[in-house]
ROLUMLO-806163 format. One record per residue: x, y, z of N, C-alpha, C, CB in turn; residue in three letters. Coordinates in steps of 0.02 Angstrom, whole numbers, padded with zeros to 5 digits, always signed. Glycine has a CB too. Example, Ala and Ser with C-alpha at 12.3 -4.5 7.8 and 13.67 -1.06 7.14 Angstrom:
! residues 2
+00660-00284+00390+00615-00225+00390+00660-00165+00390+00565-00224+00452ala;+00642-00112+00354+00684-00053+00357+00645+00002+00394+00704-00030+00286ser;
//
This chain:
! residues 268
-02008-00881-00744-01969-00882-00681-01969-00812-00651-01896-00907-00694unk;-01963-00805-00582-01971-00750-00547-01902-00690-00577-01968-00777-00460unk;-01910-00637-00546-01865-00594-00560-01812-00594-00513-01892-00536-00567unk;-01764-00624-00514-01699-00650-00455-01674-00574-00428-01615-00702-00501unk;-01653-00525-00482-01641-00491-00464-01672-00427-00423-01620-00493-00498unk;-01753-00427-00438-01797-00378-00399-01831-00415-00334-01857-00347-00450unk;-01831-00468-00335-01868-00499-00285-01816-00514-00225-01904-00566-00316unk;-01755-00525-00224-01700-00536-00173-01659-00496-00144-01665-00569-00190unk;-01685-00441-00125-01661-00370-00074-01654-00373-00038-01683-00322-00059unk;-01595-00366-00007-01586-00357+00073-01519-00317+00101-01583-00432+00106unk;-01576-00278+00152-01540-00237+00180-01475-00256+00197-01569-00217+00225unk;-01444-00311+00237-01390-00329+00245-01333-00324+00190-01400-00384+00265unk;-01346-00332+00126-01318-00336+00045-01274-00246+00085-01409-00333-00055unk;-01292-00200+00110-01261-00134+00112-01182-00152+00151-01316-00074+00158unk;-01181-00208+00191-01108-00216+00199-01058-00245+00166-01098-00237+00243unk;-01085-00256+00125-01021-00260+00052-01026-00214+00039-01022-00300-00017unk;-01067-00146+00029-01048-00085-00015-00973-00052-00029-01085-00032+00012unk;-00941-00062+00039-00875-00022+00021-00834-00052-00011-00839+00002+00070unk;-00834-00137-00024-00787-00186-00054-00800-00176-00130-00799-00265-00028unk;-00878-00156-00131-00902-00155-00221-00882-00069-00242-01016-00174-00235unk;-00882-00033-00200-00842+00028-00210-00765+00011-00240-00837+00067-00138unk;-00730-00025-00200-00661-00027-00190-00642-00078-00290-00639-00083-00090unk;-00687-00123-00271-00700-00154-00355-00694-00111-00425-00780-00178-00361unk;-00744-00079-00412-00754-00022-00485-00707+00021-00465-00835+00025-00501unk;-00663+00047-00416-00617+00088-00429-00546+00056-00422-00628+00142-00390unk;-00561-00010-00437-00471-00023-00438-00449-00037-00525-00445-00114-00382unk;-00500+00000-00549-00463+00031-00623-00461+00104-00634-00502+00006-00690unk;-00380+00106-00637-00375+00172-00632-00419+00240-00663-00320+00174-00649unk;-00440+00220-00716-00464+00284-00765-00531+00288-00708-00485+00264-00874unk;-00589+00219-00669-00632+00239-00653-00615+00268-00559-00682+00183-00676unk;-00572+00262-00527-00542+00283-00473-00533+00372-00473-00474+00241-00471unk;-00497+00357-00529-00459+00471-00558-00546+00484-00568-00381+00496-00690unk;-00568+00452-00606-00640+00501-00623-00698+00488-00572-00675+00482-00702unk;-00669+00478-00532-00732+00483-00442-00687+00510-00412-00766+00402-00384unk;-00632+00516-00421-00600+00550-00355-00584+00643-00361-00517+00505-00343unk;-00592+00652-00444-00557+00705-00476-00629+00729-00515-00483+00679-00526unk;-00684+00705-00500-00763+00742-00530-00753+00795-00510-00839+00720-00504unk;-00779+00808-00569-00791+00895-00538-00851+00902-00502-00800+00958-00599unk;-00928+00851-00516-00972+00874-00492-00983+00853-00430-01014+00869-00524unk;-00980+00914-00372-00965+00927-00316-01031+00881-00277-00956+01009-00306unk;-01085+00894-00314-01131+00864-00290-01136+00792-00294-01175+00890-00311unk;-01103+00749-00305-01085+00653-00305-01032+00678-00274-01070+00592-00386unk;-01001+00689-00232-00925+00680-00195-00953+00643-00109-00874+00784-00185unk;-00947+00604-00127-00947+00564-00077-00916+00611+00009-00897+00498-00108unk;-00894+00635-00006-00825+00668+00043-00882+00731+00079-00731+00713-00021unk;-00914+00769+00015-00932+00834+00043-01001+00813+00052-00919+00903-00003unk;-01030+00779+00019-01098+00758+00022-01127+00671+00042-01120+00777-00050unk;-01095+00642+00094-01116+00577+00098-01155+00545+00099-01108+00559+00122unk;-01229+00576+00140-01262+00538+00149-01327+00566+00068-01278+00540+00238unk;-01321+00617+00026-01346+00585-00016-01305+00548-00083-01390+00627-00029unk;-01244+00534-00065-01208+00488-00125-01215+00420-00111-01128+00500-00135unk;-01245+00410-00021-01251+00354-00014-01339+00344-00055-01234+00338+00070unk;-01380+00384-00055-01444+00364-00063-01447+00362-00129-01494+00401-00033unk;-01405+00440-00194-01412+00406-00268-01398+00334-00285-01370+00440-00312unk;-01356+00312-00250-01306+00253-00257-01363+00193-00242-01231+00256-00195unk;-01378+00194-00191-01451+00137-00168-01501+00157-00234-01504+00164-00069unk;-01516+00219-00249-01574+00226-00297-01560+00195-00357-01593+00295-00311unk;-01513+00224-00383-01483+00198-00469-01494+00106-00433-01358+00234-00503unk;-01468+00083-00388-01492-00009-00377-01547-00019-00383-01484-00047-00312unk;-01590+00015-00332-01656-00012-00334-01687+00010-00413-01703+00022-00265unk;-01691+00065-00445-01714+00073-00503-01705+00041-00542-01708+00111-00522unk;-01626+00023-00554-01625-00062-00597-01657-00130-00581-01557-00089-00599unk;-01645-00128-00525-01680-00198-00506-01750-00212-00499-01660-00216-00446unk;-01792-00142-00469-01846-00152-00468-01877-00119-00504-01863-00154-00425unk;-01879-00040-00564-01899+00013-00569-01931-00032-00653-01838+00085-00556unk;-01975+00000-00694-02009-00018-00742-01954+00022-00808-02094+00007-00730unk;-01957+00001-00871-01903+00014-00924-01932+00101-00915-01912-00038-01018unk;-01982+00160-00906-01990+00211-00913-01946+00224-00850-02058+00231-00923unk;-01939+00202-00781-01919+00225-00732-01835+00225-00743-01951+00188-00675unk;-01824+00175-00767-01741+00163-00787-01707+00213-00836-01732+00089-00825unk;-01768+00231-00879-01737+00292-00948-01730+00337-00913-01784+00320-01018unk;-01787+00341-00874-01787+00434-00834-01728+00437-00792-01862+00458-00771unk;-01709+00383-00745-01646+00396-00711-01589+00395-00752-01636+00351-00659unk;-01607+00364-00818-01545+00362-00864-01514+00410-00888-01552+00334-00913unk;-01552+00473-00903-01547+00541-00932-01537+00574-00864-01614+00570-00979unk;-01542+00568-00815-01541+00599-00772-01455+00590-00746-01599+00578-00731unk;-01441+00533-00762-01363+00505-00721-01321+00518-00813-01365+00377-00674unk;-01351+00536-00861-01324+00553-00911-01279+00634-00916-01379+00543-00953unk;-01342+00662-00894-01314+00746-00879-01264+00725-00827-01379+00815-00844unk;-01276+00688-00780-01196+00735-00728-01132+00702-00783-01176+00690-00602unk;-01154+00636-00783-01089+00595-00836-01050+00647-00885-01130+00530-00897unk;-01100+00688-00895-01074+00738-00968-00995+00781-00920-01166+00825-01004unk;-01022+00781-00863-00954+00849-00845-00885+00778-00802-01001+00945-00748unk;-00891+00726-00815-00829+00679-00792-00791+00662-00845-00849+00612-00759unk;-00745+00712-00856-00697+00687-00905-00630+00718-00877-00716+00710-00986unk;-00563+00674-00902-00507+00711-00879-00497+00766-00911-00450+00678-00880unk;-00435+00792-00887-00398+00881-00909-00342+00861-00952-00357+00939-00833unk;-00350+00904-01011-00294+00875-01065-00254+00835-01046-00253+00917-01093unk;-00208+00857-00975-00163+00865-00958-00149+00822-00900-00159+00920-00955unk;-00206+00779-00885-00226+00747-00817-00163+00680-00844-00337+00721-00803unk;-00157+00659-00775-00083+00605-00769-00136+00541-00799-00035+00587-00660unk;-00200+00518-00802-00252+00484-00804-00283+00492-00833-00277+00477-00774unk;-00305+00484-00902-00373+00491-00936-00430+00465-00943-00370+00493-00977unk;-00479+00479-00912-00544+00451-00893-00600+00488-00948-00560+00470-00805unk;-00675+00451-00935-00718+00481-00963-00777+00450-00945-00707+00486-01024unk;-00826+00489-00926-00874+00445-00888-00921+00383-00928-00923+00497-00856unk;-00924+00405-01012-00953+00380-01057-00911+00345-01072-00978+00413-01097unk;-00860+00309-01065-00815+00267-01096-00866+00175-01080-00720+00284-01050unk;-00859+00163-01141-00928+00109-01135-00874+00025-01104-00984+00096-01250unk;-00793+00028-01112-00778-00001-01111-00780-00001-00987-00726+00004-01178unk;-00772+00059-00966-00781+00063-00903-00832+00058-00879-00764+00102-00883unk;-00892+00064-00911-00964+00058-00871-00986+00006-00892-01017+00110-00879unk;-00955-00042-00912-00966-00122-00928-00918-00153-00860-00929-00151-01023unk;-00867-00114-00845-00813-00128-00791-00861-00117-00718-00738-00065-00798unk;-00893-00053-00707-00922-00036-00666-00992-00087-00646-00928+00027-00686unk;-01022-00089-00715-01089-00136-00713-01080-00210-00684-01118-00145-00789unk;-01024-00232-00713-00979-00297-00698-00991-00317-00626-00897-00282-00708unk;-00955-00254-00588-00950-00233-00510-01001-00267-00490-00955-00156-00487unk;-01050-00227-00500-01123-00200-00480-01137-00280-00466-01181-00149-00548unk;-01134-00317-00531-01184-00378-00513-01129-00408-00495-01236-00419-00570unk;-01075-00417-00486-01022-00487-00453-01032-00464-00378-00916-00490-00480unk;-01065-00401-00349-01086-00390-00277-01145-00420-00281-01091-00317-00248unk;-01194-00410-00308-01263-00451-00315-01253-00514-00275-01282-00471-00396unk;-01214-00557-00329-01223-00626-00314-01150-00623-00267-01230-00685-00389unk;-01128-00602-00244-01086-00618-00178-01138-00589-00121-01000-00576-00175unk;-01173-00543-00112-01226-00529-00073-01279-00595-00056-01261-00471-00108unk;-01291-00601-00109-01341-00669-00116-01316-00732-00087-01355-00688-00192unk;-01252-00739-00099-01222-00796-00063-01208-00785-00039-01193-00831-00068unk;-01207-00731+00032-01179-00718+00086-01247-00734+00133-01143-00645+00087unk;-01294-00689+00111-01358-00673+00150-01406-00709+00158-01385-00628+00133unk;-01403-00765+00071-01458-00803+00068-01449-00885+00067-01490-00780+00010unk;-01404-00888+00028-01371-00961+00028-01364-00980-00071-01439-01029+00082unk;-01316-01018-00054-01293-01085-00163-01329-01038-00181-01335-01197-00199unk;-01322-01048-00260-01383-01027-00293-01373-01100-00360-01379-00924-00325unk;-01422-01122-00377-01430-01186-00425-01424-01153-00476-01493-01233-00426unk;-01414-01180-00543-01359-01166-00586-01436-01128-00620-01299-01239-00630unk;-01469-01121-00620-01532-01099-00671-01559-01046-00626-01597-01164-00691unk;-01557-01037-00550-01558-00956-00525-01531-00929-00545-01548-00931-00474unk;-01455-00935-00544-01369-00903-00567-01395-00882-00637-01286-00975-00572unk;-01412-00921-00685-01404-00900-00728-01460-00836-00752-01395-00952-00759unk;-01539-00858-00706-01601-00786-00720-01569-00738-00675-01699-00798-00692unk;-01535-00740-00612-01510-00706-00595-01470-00647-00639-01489-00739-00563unk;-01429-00701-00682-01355-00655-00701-01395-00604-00781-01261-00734-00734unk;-01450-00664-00814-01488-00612-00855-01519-00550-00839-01533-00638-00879unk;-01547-00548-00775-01581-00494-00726-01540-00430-00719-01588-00524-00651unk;-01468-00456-00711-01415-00408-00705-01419-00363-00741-01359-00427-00712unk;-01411-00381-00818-01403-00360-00883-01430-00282-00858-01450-00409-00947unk;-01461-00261-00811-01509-00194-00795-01461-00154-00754-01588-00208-00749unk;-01413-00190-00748-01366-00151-00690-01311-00098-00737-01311-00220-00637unk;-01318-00123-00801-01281-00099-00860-01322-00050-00893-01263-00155-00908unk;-01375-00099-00905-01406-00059-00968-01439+00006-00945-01464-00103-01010unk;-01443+00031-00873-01485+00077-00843-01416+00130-00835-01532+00047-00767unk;-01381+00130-00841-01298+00159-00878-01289+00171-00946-01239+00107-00871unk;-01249+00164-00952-01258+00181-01052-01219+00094-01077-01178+00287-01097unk;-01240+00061-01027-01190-00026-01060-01271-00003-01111-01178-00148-00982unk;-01236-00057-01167-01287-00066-01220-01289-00132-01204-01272-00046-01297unk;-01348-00160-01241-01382-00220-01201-01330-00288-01252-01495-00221-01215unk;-01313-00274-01302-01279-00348-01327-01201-00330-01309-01292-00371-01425unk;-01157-00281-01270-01103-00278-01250-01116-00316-01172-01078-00205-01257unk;-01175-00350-01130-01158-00380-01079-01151-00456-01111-01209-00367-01020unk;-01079-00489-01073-01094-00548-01073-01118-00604-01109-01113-00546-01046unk;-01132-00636-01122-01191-00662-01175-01211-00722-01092-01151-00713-01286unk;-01189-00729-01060-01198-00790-01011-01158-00765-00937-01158-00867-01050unk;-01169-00813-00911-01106-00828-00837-01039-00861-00867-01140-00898-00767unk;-01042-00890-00889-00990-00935-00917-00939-00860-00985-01048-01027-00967unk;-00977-00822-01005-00948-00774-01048-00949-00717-00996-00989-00761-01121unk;-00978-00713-00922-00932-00654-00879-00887-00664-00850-00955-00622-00835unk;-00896-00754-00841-00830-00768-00781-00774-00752-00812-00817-00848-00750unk;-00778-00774-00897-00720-00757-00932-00691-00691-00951-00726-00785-00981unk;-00738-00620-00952-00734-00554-00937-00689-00521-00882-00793-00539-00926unk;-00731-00579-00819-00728-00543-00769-00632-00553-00744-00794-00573-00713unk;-00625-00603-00770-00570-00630-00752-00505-00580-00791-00576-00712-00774unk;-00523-00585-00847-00492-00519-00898-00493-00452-00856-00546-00503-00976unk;-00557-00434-00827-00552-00376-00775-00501-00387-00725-00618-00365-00738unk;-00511-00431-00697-00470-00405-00637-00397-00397-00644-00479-00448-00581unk;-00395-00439-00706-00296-00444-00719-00284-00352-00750-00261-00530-00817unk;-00333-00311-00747-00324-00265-00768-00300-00202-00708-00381-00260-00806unk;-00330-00221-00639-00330-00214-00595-00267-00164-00570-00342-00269-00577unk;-00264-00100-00552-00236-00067-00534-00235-00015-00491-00225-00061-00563unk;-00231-00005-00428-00239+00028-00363-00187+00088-00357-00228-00026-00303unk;-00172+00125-00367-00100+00191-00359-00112+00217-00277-00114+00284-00429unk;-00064+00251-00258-00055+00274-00216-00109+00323-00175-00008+00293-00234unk;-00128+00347-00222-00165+00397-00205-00258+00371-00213-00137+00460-00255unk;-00275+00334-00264-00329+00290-00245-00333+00244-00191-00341+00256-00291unk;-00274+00225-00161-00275+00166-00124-00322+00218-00046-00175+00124-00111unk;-00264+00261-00044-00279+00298+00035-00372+00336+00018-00195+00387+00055unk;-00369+00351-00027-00445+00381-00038-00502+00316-00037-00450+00427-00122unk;-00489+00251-00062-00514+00190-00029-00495+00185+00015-00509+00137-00049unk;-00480+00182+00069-00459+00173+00149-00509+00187+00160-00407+00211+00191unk;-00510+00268+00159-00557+00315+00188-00630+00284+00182-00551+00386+00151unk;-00628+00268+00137-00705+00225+00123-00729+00168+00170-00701+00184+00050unk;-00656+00144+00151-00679+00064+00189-00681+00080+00284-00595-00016+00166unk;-00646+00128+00292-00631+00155+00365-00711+00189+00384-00556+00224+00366unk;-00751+00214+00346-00807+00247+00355-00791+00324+00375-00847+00209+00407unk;-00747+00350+00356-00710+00409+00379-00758+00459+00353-00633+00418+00352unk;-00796+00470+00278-00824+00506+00260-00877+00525+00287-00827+00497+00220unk;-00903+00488+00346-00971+00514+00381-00953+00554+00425-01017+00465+00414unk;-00891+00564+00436-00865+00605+00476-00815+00556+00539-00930+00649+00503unk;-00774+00617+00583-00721+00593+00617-00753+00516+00702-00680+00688+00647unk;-00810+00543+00719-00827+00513+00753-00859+00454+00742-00847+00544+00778unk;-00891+00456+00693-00909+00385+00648-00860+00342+00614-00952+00400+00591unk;-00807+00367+00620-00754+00314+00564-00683+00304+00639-00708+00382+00453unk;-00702+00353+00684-00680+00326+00744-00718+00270+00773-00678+00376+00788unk;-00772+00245+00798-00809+00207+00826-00835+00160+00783-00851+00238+00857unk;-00843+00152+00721-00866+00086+00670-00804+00077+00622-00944+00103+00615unk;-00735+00120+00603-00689+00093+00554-00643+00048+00566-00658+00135+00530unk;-00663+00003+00606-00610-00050+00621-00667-00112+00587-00580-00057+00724unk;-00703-00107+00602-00767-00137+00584-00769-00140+00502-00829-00091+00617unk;-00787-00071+00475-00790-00071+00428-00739-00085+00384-00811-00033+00424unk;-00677-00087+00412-00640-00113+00355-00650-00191+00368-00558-00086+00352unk;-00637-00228+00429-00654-00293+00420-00711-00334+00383-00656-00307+00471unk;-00758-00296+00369-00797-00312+00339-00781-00302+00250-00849-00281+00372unk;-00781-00240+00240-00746-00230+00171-00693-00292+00148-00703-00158+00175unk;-00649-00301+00207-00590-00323+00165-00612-00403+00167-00504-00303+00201unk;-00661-00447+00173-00688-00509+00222-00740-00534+00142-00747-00477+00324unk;-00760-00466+00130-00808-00466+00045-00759-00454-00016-00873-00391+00036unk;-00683-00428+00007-00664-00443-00057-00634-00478-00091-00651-00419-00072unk;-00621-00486-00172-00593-00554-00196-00517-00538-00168-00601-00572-00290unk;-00490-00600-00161-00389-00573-00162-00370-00543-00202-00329-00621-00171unk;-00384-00530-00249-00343-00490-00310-00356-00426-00263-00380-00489-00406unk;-00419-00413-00255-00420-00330-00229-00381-00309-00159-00502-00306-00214unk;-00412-00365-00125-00361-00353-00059-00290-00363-00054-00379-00394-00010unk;-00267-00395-00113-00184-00383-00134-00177-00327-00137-00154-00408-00197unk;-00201-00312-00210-00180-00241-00239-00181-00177-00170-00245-00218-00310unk;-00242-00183-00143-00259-00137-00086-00200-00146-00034-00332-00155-00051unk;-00188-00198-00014-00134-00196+00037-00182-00211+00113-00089-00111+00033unk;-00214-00257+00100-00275-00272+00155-00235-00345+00166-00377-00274+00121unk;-00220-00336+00243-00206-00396+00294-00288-00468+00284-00203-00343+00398unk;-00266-00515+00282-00307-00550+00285-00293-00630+00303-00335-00535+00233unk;-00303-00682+00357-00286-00733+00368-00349-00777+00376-00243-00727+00417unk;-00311-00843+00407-00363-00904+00414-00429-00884+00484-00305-00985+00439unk;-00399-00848+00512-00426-00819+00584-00474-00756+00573-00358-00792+00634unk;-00461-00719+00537-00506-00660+00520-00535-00691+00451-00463-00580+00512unk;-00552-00749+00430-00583-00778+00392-00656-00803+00425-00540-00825+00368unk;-00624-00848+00471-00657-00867+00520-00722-00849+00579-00617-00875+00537unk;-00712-00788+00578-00729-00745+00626-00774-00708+00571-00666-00705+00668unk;-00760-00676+00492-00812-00649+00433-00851-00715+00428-00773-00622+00351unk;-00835-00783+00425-00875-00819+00399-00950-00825+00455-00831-00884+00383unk;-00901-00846+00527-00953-00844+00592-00999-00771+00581-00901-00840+00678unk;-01002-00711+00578-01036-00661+00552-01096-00677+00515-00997-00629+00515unk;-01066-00694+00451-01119-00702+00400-01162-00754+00416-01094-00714+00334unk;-01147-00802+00459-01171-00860+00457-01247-00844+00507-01111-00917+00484unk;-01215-00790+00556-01264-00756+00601-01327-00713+00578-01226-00713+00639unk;-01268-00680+00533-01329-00623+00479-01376-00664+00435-01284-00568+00411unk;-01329-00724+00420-01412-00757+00390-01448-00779+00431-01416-00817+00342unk;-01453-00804+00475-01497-00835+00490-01552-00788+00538-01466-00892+00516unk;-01527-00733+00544-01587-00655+00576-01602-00646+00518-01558-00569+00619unk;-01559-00646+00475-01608-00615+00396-01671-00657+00380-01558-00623+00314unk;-01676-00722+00397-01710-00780+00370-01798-00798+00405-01653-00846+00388unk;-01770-00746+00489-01806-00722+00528-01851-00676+00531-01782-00715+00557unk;-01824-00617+00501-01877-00542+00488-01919-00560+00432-01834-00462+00462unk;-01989-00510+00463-02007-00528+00387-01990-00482+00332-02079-00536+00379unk;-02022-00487+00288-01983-00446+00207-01991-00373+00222-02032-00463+00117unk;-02005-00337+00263-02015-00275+00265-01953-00245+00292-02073-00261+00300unk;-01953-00312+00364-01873-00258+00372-01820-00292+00350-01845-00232+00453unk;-01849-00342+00314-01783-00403+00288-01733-00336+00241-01825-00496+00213unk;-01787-00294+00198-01778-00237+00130-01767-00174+00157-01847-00226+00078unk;-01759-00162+00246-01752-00103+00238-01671-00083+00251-01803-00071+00279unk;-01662-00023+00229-01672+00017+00214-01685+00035+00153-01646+00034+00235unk;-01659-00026+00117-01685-00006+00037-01755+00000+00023-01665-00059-00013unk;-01801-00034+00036-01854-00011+00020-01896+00047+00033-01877-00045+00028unk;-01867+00105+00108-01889+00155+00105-01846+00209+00036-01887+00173+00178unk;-01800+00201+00001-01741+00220-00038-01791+00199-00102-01657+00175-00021unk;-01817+00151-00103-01843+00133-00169-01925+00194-00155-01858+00023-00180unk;-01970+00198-00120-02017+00230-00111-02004+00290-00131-02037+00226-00057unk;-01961+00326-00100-01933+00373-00111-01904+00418-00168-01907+00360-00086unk;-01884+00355-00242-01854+00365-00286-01914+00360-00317-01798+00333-00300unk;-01960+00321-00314-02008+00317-00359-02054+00378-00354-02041+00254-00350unk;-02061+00392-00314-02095+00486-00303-02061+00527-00336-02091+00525-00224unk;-01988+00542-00329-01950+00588-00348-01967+00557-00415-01877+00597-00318unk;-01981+00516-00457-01960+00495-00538-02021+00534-00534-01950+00404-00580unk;-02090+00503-00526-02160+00515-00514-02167+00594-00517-02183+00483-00442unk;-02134+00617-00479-02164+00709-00492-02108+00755-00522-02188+00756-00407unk;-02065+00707-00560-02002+00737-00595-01948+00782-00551-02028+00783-00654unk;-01938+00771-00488-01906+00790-00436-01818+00746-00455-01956+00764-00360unk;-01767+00794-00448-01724+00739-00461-01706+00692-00408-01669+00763-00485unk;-01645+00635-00450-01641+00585-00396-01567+00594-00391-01670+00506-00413unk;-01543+00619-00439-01438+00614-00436-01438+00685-00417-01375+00597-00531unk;
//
């Protein structure tokens, strides 16, 4: 069977990004340790537009990159991991290697997958879902998840995942630093003026209720309505292009990463 997860890219999948952001950080330890990194260079805040492109790369390298291309980014997203840990003394104790959070994070990764997929593409029959959800397994293991800590099935993540979210915790101070995200504020003042009304409707339209509870995100039958009419639009232009620009921008992001692996140039 085909590879569900490398073969079904699409550019559109980038407007969930801020909801699958808002996901992996509504546990606290992984929220304090993105918001409180020291390494200046992943701060979303000071450096956006390449935290937006490691972020596309580490995807495409799992999904599409060969097991040598995945190690090399692995050691590569290993060194910065080494300097994310809390301060004795921090109100939060985090750690970037904590295997029980980057199973939390990986989790993320693919429950956006297949909400992407069923947004953009349409169902998926119970035997895609499931090469799909094996495919995933790369969204982890290209992290430090070890390969028999994912899942054993769908039926053994739904039951994970569900355990995750009751874990689910948003503070004060993560909540407003997600705003900022979902607002598009970090590209700066004129961009999160003119697209953050947008962008949060969209964010908050991709996420489950648990998150948009915890977050404090307005949401009704009417602004349901109006995300669903959206998507319904986006598929069917998606269904239209052909695969070149169906994939872009990711696929210039994947070209790109594969050079940088290729002449040992970094990618994080």
């Amino acid at each position: 069977m085909r590879d569900v997860l490398g073969d079904e890219i699409h550019g559109a999948a980038l407007l969930a990004g801020g909801a699958n952001v808002i996901m992996q950080l509504a546990r606290r330890p992984v929220g304090h340790g993105v918001m409180y990194s020291p390494v200046a260079s992943g701060n979303i805040w000071q450096h956006p537009i390449k935290r937006t492109r490691t972020t596309l790369a580490y995807l495409m390298t799992a999904a599409r990159g060969t097991d040598e291309e995945r190690r090399a980014l692995r050691r590569q997203i290993d060194r910065v991991h080494a300097h994310v840990r809390s301060a004795p003394d921090a109100e939060v104790a985090y750690n970037a290697f904590d295997p029980e959070l980057q199973l939390w994070v990986a989790a993320c990764l693919y429950q956006g997958v297949e909400d992407s997929y069923r947004a953009f593409v349409g169902d998926l029959d119970e035997a895609t879902a499931e090469k799909m959800y094996q495919d995933g397994k790369r969204l982890g293991t290209t992290l430090q998840v070890r390969d028999e800590a994912w899942p054993a099935d769908r039926a053994a993540f739904e039951e994970y995942w569900h355990k995750g979210v009751a874990l689910i915790e948003i503070d004060d101070a993560t909540r407003e630093y997600l705003l900022g995200i979902a607002r598009l504020r970090f590209y700066g003042r004129v961009v999160g003026w003119l697209f953050g009304r947008f962008g949060e409707f969209i964010t908050t339209g991709f996420l489950h209720p648990p998150f948009r509870e915890a977050m404090g995100l307005r949401w009704d039958e009417r602004r349901q309505r109006r995300f669903d009419a959206l998507l319904r639009a986006i598929r069917l232009a998606n269904r239209a292009l052909p695969r070149v620009l169906r994939e872009f921008p990711l696929n210039l992001v994947w070209a790109d990463t594969r050079r940088r692996l290729r002449t040992g140039k970094p990618v994080i």
